[in-house]
LUMZAFI-555893 format. One record per atom (N, C-alpha, C): z, x, y. Coordinates in steps of 0.1 Angstrom, whole numbers, plus 5000, padded with zeros to 4 digits. Each point is the difference from the previous one (the first is absolute). Layout:
BEGIN
ZXY/...
//
This chain:
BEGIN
456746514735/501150084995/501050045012/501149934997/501350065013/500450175003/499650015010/500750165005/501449975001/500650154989/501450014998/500550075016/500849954999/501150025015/500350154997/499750045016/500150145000/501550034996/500650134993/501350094991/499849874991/499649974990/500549904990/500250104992/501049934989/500850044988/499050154992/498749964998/499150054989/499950175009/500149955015/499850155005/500950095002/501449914998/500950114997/500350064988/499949884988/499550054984/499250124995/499250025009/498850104998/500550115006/500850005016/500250125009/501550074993/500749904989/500950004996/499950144986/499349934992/498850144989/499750105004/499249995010/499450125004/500850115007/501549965003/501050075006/501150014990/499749984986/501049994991/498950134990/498449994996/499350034995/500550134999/499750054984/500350164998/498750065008/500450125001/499250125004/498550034997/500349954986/498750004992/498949885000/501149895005/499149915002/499449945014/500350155007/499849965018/500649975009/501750034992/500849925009/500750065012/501150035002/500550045012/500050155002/499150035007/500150145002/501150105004/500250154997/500850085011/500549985009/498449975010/500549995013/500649885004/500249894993/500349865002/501550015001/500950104986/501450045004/500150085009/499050125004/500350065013/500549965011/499049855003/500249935009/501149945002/500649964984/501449915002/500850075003/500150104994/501350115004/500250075016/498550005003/499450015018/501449935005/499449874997/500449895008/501449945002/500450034988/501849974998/500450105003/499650155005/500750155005/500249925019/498649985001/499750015013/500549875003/500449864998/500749925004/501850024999/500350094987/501350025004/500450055013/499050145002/500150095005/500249915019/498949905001/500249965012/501149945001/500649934989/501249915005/501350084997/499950114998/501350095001/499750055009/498950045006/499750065017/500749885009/499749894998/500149865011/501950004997/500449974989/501250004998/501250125010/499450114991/500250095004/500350055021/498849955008/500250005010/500949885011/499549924989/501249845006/501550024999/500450134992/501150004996/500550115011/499350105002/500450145006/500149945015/498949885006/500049915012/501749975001/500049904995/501849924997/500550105001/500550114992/500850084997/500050065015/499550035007/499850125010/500349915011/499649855005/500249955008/501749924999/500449974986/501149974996/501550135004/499250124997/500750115005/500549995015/498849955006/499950015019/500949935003/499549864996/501449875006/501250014991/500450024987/501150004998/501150155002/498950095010/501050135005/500050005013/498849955001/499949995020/500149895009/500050045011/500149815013/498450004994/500549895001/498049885000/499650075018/501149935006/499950065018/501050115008/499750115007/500850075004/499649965018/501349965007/500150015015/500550135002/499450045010/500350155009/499449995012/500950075013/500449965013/498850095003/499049995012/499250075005/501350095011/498650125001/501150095010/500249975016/501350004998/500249955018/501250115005/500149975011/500650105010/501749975000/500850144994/501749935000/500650025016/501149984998/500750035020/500350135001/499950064991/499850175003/499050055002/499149895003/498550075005/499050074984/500949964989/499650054988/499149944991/499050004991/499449914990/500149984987/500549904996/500449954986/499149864998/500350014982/499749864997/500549914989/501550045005/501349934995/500149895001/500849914995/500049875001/501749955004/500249995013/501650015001/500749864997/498849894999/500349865001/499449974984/500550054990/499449954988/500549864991/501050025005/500549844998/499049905004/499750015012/499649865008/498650024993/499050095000/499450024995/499749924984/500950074991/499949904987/500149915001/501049915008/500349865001/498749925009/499550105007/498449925003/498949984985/499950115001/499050034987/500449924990/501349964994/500849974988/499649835002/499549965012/499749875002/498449955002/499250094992/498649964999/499749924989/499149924996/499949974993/499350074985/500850034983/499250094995/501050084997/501050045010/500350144999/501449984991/500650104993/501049964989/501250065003/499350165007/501250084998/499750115016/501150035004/499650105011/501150084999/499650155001/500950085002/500250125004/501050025013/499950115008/499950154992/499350115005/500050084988/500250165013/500550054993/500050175004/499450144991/499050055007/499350104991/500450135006/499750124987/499850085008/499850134989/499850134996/499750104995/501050054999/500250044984/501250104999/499550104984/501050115003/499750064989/501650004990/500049934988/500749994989/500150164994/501050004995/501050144990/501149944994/499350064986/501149984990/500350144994/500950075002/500150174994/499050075004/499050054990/498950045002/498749945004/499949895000/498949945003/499749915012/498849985003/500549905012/498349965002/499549875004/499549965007/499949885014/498849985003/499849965014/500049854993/500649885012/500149844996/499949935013/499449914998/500049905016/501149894995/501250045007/500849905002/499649875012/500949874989/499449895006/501749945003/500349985011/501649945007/499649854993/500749964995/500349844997/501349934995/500349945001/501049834997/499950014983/501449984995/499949964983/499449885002/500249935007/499449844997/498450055000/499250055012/499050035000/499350094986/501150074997/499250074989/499849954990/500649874994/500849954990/498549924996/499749975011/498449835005/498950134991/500050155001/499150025000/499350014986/499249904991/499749994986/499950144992/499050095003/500150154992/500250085001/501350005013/501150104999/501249934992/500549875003/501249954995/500149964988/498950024992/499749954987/501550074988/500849935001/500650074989/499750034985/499049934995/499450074989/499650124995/499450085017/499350145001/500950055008/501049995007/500950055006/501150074994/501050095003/500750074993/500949995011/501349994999/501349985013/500049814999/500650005014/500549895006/500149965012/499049935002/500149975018/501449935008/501050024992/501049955008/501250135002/499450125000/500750115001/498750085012/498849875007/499250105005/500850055014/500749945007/500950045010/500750075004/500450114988/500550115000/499250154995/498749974999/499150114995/498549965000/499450044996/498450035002/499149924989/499149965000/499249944990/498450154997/499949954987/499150135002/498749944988/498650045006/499250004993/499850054985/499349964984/500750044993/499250195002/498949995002/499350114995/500950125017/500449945006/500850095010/501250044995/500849894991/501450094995/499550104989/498749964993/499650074986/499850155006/499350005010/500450145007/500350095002/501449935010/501250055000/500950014990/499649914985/500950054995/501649914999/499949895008/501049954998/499949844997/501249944999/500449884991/501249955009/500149874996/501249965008/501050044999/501250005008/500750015005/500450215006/498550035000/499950165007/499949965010/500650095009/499950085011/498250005009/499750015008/498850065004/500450025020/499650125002/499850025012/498349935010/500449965012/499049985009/500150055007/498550045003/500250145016/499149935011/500349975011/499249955007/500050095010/498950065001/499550135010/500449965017/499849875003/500449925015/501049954999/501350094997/501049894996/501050025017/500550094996/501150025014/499350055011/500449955012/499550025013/501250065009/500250165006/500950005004/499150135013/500950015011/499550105006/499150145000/500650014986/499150134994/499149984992/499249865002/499249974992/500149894988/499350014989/499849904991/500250084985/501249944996/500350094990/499949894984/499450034987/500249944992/501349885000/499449904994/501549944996/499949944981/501150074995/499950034984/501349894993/499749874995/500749934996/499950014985/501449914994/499550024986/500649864994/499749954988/499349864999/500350014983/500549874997/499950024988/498949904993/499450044989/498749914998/500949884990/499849875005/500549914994/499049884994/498650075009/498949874993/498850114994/499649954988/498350115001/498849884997/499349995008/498949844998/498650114993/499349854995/499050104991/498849855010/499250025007/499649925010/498349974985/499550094996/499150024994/499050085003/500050065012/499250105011/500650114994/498850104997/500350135003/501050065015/498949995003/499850055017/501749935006/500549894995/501049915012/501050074986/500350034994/501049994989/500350175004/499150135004/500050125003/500350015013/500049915011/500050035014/501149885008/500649914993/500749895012/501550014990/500749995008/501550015002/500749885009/500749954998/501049855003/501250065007/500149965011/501850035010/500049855003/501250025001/501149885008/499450025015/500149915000/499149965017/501050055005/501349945004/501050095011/500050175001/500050034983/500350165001/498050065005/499349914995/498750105006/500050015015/500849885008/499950005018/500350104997/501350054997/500650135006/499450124998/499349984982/499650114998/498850055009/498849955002/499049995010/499849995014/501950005002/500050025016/499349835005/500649924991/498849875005/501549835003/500950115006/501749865004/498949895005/499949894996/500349885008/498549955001/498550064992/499150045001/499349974984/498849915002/499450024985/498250075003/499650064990/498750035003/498849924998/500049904993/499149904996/500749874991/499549894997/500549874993/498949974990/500250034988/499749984991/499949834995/498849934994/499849845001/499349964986/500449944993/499649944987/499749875002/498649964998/499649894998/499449904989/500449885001/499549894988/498850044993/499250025009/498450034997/499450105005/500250154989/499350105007/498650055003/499449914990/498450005004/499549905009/500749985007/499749925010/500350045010/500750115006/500850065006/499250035014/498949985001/499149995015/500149915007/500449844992/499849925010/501749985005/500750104994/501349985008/500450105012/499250115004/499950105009/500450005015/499549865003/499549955017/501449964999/500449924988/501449925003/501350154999/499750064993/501450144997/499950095018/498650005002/499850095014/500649935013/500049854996/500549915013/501450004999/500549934989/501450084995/501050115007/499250084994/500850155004/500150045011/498849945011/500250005014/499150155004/499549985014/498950115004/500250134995/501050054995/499850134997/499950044984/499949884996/500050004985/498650054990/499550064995/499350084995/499749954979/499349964999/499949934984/499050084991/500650014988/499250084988/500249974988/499749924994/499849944986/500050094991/500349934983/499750114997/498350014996/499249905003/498650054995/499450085013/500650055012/499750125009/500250064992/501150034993/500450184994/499549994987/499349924992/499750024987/498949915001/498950015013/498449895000/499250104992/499950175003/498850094998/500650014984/500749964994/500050034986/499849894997/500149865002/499749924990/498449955002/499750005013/498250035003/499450094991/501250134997/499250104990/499949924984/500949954997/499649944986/499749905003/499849925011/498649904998/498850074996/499350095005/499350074998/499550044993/501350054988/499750114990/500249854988/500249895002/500049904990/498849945002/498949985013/498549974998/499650124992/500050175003/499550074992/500149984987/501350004994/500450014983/499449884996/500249865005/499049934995/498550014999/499450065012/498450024995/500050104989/501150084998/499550124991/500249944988/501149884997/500049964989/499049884995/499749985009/498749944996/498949994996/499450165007/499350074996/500350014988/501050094993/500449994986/500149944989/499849825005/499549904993/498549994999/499349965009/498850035003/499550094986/500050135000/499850094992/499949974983/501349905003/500549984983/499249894999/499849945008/498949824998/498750085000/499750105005/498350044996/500050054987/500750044990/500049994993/499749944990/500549835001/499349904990/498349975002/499550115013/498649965004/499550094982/500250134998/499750024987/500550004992/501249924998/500449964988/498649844996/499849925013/499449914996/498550014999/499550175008/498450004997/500150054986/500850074994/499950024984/500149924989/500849865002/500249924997/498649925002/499549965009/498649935002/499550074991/499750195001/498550024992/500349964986/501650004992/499849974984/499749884999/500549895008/499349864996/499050015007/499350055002/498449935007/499449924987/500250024987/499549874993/499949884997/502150025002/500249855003/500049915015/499850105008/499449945009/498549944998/499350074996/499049984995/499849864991/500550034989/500749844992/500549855008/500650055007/501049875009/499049935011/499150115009/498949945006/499249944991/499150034994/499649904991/500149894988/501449975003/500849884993/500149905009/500150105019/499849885007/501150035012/500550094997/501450025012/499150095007/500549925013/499450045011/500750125008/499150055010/500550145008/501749965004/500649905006/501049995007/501050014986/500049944983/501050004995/499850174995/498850095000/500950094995/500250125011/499849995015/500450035007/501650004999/500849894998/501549964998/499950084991/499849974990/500450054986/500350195002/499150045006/500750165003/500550045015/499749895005/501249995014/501749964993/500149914989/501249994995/500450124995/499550054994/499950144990/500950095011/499150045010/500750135011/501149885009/500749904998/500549965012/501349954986/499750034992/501649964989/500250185000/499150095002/500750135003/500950005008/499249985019/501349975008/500949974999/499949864996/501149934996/501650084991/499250024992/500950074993/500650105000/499550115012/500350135004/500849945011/499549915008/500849985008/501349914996/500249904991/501449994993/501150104998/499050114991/500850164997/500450055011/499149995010/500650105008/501449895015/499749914995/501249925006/501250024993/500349974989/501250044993/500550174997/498950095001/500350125001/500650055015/499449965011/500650025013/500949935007/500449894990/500949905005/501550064993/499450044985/501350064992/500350145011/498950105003/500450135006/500949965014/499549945007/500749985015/501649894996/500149944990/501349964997/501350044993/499550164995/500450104993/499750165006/499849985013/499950135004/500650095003/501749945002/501150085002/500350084989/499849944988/500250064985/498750105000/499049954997/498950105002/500050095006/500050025017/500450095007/501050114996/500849904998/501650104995/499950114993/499149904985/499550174992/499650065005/498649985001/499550065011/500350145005/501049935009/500750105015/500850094990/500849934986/500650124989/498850074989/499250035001/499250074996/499650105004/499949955017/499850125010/501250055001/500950015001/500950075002/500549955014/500149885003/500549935017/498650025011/499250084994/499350015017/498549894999/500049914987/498749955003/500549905014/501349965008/500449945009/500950085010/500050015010/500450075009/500449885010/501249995003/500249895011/500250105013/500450124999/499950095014/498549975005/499149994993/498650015004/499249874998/500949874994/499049854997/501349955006/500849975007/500850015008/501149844993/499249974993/501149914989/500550074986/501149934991/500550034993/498949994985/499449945002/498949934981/498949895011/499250054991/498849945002/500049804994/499949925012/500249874998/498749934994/500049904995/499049894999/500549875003/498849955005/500149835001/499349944996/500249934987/498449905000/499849915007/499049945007/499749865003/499049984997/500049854997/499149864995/498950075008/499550025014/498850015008/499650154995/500650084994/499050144999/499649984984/501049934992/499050024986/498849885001/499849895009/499149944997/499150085009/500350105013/498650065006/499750084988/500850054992/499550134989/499349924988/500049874998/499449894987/498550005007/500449945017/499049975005/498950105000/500050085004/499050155002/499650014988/500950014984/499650074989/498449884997/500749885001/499649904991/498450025008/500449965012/498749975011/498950154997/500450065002/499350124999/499350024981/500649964989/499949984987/498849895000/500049925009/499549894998/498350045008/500050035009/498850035010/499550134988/500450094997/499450134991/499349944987/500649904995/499849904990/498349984999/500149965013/499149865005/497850114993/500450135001/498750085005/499550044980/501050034994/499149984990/500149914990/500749865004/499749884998/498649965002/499150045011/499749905003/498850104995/499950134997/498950074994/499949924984/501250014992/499849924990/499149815001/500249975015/499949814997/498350065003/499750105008/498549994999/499250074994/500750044985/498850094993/499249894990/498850035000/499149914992/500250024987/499849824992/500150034991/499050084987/498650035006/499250054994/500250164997/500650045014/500750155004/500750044991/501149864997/501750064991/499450004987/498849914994/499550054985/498950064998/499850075006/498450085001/500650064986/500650115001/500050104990/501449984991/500249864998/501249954990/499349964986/
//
């Protein structure tokens, strides 16, 4: 007599019944839907976590390069002919036109910084002005975006550009007024007396930062020399490159460039200790969501030891017709592993639909609470992003299923070895 090939048709026919079977007749227990509903919670739940953090990644590092240099040059401190020490840059020209000829590099541009305090009537806050070129400002993606922009950068020449959440503020809109106070402005015998200019706001950029949209402010490079006391002088050279994650192996070449006194800082120097932090916190959230699956796959352990004790007859029956320990081993290994399956289906379309619709969801959401279930002063972006990718729902298929499948395996195999004398003693 030929041994049937292990999963044939008859054992899924059988695992098919007994997972269809009413209540009364032994069939799918409580805890069998506990476990499905486990399982499709806890796989959404990971791949709206995975989504969820691939998206806040982009978003926050998309923030960096399309508001900041990829590279900033700045002069180390040297000694001027007044015996004095600065770390001005008096040759910034030659400078960019070195740097501007590396290979990689797209954009360079001389820049002037400096601290001021903004007033509009009553109100006023503190802004780090940045001296720049319209042409320079124009390159820069999530300031110049005229979608999110309000003004016109072809009027920036004659007034100020301003962050949005810095004019929200103050309070003002294009074409207002605003005073700048620069506490180091005038230098005269009697000391150092404010110097108080006034500016009309002709650009307001919405960058997508909290933090840059509340604190940076845009001058005309000519008027900031003056304003900063900085004639003929830039403070650093701002550098955008082809490839910013690659941006290390271009370092040795921007340092040789710039020449011995040149000084380099990327932007993954100023923004390494935060994205190391959600490396981090993206190994933890995944063990925890794992864990979470885990939990919901032990579940079919007693959905399927309850399921074993009502057929122990026909287990009973099927051994002595002649099926052997390995087909009904299958037979309730299929049983807990079309659970998986199927929780894990649900919970792919459930967390695929949530992370694709999250801006709407959230939205209510955030109008239910009354605006504060999201705080960009304090999550430092505007709405909470998602990304799906191909690699995190198959790690989240992969874990559910794998993990469905090994929990499977233990009271399968209590069913393939109970005797058949055992299953009809008292039938």
């Amino acid at each position: 007599m030929a041994t049937p090939k292990p999963f044939s048709r008859f054992e899924f026919l059988i695992a098919w019944r007994y997972l269809r079977a009413k209540r009364a007749e032994g069939g799918v227990s409580v805890m069998t839907w506990i476990s499905l509903v486990g399982i499709t919670l806890a796989v959404a739940a990971l791949i709206i976590t995975l989504a969820v953090r691939s998206g806040f990644r982009d978003e926050f590092v998309s923030t960096i390069l399309g508001a900041n240099a990829h590279v900033t040059v700045y002069s180390a401190a040297y000694r001027t002919e007044t015996d004095g020490v600065s770390r001005v840059i008096p040759d910034y020209s030659l400078w960019a036109e070195r740097l501007g000829t590396v290979d990689g590099v797209t954009r360079v541009a001389p820049l002037v910084k400096g601290q001021v305090m903004a007033v509009y009537r009553d109100e006023n806050t503190g802004l780090e002005v940045f001296g720049i070129t319209k042409e320079n400002l124009s390159s820069i993606p999530r300031i110049a975006d005229p979608k999110t922009a309000q003004g016109s950068l072809e009027n920036f020449d004659r007034g100020v550009a301003l962050g949005r959440e810095a004019a929200r503020s103050l309070g003002v809109t294009i074409g207002d007024v605003v005073r700048l106070i620069n506490p180091n402005g005038i230098r005269s015998p009697l000391g150092v007396s404010p110097r108080i200019n006034e500016y009309e706001v002709t650009f307001i950029f919405n960058s997508g930062r909290y933090d840059i949209d509340k604190t940076r402010a845009y001058l005309p490079f000519a008027e900031a020399q003056s304003f900063f006391n900085r004639e003929g002088v830039a403070d650093e050279l701002e550098i955008n490159v082809i490839d910013p994650e690659g941006i290390d192996a271009l370092v040795p070449a921007l340092t040789a460039a710039g020449g011995e006194r040149a000084l380099v800082w990327t932007w993954k120097d100023s923004a390494g200790a935060f994205l190391r932090a959600l490396e981090v916190e993206d190994t933890v959230m995944f063990v925890l969501m794992s864990v979470l699956v885990l939990i919901a796959s032990m579940n079919i352990i007693s959905g399927l030891v309850m399921l074993v004790k009502n057929k122990g007859r026909d287990i009973g029956i099927l051994r002595t017709m002649g099926l052997t320990e390995g087909s009904v081993l299958r037979i309730f290994f299929i049983c807990g592993a079309f659970t998986g399956i199927i929780g894990t289906a649900m919970g792919v379309i459930l967390g695929c639909l949530f992370a694709l619709y999250v801006d709407q969801i959230f939205g209510f959401v955030n109008y239910l609470s009354g605006g504060t279930a999201w705080d960009a002063s304090i999550r430092g972006i505007y709405f909470l992003p998602a990304k799906l990718q191909l690699n995190d729902v198959l790690s989240a298929v992969g874990l559910s299923l794998g993990l469905s499948f090994i929990v499977t395996i233990f009271p399968a195999r209590r069913a393939a070895r109970m005797h058949p004398v055992e299953a009809l003693r008292y039938e």
